[in-house]
C-alpha atoms as one frame of an Amber mdcrd trajectory, in Angstrom:
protein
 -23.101 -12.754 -28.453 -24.673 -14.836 -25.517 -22.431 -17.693 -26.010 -19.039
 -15.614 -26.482 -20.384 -13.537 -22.921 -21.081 -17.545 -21.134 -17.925 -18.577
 -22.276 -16.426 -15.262 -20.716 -18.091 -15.646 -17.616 -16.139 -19.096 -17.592
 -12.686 -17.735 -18.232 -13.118 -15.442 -15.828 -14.154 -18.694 -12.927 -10.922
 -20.390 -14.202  -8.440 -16.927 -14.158  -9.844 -16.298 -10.455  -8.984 -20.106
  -9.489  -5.192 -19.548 -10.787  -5.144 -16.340  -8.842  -6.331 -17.890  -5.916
  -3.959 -20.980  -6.038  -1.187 -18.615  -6.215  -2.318 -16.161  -3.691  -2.792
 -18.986  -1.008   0.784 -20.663  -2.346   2.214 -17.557  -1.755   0.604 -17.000
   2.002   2.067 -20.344   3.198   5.934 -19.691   1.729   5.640 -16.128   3.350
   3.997 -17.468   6.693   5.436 -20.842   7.186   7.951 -21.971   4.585  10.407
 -19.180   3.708  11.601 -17.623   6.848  13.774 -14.598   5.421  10.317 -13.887
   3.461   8.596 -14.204   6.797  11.093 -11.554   8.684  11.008  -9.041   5.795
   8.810  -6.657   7.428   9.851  -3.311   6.297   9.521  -0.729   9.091   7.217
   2.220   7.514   8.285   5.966   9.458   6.502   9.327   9.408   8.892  12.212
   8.651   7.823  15.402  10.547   9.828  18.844  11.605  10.544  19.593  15.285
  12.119  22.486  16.542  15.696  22.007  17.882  16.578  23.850  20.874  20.204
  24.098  20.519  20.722  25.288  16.721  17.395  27.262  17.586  15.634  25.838
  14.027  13.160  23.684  12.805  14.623  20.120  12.165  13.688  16.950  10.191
  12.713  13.829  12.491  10.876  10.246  11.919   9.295   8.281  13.942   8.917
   4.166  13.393   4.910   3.912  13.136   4.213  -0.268  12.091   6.251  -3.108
  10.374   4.591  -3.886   6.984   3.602  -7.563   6.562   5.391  -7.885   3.050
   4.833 -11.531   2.091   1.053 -11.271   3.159   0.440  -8.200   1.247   2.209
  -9.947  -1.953  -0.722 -12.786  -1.627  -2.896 -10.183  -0.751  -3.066  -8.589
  -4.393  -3.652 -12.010  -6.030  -6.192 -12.865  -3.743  -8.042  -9.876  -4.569
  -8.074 -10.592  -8.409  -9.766 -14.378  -7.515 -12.310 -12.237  -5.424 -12.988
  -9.840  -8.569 -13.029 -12.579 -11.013 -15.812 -14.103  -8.162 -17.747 -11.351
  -8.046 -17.787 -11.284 -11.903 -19.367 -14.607 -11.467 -21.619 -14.634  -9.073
 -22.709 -10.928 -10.921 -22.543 -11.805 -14.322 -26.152 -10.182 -15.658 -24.052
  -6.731 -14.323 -20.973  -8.075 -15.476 -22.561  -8.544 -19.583 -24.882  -5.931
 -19.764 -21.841  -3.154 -18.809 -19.874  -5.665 -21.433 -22.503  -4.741 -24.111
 -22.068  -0.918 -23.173 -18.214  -1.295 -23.348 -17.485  -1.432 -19.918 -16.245
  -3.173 -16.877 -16.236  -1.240 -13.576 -15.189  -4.602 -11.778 -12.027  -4.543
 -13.728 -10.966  -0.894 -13.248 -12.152  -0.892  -9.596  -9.929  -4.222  -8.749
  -6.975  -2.372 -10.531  -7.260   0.386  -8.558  -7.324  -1.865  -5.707  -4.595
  -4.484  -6.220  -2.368  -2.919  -8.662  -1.981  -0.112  -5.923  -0.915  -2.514
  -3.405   1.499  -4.052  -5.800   3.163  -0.707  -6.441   3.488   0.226  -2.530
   5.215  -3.092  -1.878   7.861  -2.228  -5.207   8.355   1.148  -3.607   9.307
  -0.216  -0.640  11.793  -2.631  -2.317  13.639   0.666  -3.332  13.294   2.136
   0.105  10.026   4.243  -0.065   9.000   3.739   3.935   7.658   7.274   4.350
   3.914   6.404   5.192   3.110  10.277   3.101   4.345   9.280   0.369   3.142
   5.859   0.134  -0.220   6.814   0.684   0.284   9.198  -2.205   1.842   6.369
  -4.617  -1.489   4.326  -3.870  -4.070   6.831  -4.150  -1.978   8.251  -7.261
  -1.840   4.869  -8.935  -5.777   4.240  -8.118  -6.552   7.200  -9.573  -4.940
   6.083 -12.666  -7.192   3.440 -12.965 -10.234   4.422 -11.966  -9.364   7.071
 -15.345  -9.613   4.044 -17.186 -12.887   3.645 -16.016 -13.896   6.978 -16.824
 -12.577   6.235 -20.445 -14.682   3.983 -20.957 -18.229   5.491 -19.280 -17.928
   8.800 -21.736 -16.885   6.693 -24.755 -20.365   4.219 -24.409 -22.561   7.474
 -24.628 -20.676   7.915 -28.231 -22.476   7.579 -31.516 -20.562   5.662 -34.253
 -19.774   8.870 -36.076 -18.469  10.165 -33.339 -14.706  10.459 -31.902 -12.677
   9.048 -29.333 -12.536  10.769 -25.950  -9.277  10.493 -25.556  -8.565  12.645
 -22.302  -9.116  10.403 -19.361  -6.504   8.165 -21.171  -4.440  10.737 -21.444
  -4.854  12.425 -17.978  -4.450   8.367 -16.163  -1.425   7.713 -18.206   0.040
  11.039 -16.895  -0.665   9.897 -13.349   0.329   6.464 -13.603   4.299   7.953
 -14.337   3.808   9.884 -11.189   4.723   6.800  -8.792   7.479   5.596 -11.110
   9.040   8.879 -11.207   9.403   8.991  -7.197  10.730   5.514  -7.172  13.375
   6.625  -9.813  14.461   9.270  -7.661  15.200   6.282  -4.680  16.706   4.150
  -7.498  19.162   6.544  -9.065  20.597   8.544  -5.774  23.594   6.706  -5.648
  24.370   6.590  -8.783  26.141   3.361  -8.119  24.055   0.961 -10.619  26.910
  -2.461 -10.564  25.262  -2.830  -7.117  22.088  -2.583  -7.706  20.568  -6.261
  -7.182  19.291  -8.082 -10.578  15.730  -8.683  -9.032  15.533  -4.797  -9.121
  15.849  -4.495 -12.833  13.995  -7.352 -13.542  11.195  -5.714 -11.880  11.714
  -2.751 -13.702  11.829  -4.087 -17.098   8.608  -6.737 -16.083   6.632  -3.806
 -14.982   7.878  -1.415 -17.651   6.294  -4.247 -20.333   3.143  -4.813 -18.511
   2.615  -1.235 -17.639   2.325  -0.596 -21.492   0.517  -3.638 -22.866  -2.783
  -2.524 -20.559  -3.302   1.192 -22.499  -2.479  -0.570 -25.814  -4.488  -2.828
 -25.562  -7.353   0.174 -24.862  -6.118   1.913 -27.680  -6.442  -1.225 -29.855
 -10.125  -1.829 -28.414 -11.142   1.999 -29.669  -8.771   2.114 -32.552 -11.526
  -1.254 -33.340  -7.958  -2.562 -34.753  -8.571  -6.473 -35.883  -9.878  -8.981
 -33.283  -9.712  -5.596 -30.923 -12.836  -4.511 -32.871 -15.303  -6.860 -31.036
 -14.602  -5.497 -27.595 -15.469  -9.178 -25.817 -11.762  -9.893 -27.413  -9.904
  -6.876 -25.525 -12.333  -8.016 -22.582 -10.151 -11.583 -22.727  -7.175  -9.747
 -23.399  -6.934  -7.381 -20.219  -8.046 -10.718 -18.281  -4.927 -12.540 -19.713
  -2.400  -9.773 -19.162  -3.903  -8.989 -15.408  -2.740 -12.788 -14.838   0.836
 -13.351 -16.627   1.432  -9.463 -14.881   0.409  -9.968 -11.701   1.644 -13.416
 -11.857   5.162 -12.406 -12.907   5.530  -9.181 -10.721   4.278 -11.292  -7.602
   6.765 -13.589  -7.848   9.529 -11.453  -9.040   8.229  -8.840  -5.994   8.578
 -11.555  -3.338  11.479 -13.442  -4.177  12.784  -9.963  -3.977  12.450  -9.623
  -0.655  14.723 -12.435   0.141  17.980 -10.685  -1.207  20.479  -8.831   0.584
């Protein structure tokens, strides 16, 4: 058990060093290299009702509150994952005795965090700039994680005998449609799919797969389904699909930008 938990602590030191190579590759191309990257700085509004003096009703106005610094934010979310995967590190006597209890709070909390930001930036590739509902699509999506942590706090109080909990997975996969379902609604309003760009699917489709691989791999872990029933294996495994999915969507999310 020690040696599989060392050797864990040691993944995790190399995963946060490819993170962090990215994150910084990704900083200089949106800062110095790739200018259109640079200048995509989506203006974010606030919607708001005024009242109009000449039709004598309440109207719908915006005003332009900041620019959002696209390209940094895109490094931003790797960066983050190196910092967890430090942390993990530097705390690894937390880190392994949650692991023997079936849990990581680093993981779920960093989720929350970076996979949030990650979803704001995608909803504002399909024109989500109202700050409301952005805030909403973060908080939402956190939310969905930190159920995952919840998950996993009721199930290590669980005898052997005893069943799954299987509401907070449930309840956070319910929430994490919520944000896809708003970016739909921006996505289908034309209804003129030959233009939309191929970047746009491809995000789709990559986010679609990773979305699902995360909850089945946590229904392998308490189905105890193969390998999945030592839960230091589906410890690797959400490690391994944070990286290729962040990895993939990060690129995907900033090349993005640089279309029409």
């Amino acid at each position: 058990m020690q040696q599989k938990l060392q050797k864990l602590k040691k993944f995790n030191l190399i995963m946060g060093a490819l993170h962090l190579v990215q994150g910084i590759a990704m900083l200089f191309l949106a800062t110095n290299v790739i200018q259109k990257i640079a200048e995509f700085q989506p203006t974010i509004t606030q919607n708001y009702l005024t009242f109009d003096v000449e039709s004598q009703s309440l109207v719908t106005a915006s005003k332009s509150l900041f620019e959002l610094p696209f390209g940094i934010l895109v490094a931003s979310f790797l960066i983050i994952s190196a910092l967890a995967h430090g942390i993990v590190y530097v705390m690894s006597e937390k880190y392994f005795a949650d692991l023997k209890k079936g849990i990581n709070q680093f993981r779920w909390f960093e989720y929350a965090i970076s996979s949030s930001i990650m979803i704001v930036l995608i909803a504002t590739l399909f024109g989500v700039y109202d700050i409301a509902s952005l805030i909403l699509i973060f908080f939402v999506n956190a939310t969905m994680n930190l159920f995952g942590l919840v998950m996993e706090q009721l199930n290590s109080k669980r005898s052997k005998n005893e069943k799954v909990n299987w509401g907070p997975f449930i309840w956070g996969s319910i929430a994490g449609l919520a944000p896809w379902i708003a970016i739909a609604l921006y996505m289908t309003a034309t209804g003129n799919y030959g233009n939309v760009p191929w970047f746009v699917w491809a995000i789709v489709v990559v986010y679609f797969i990773a979305f699902n691989t995360f909850p089945i791999n946590m229904i392998l872990q308490y189905k105890e389904v193969g390998k999945w029933k030592d839960y230091l294996y589906g410890e690797r495994v959400y490690i391994v699909l944070s990286l290729v999915a962040k990895s993939l969507l990060a690129w995907l999310v900033l090349f993005g930008a640089m279309q029409p």
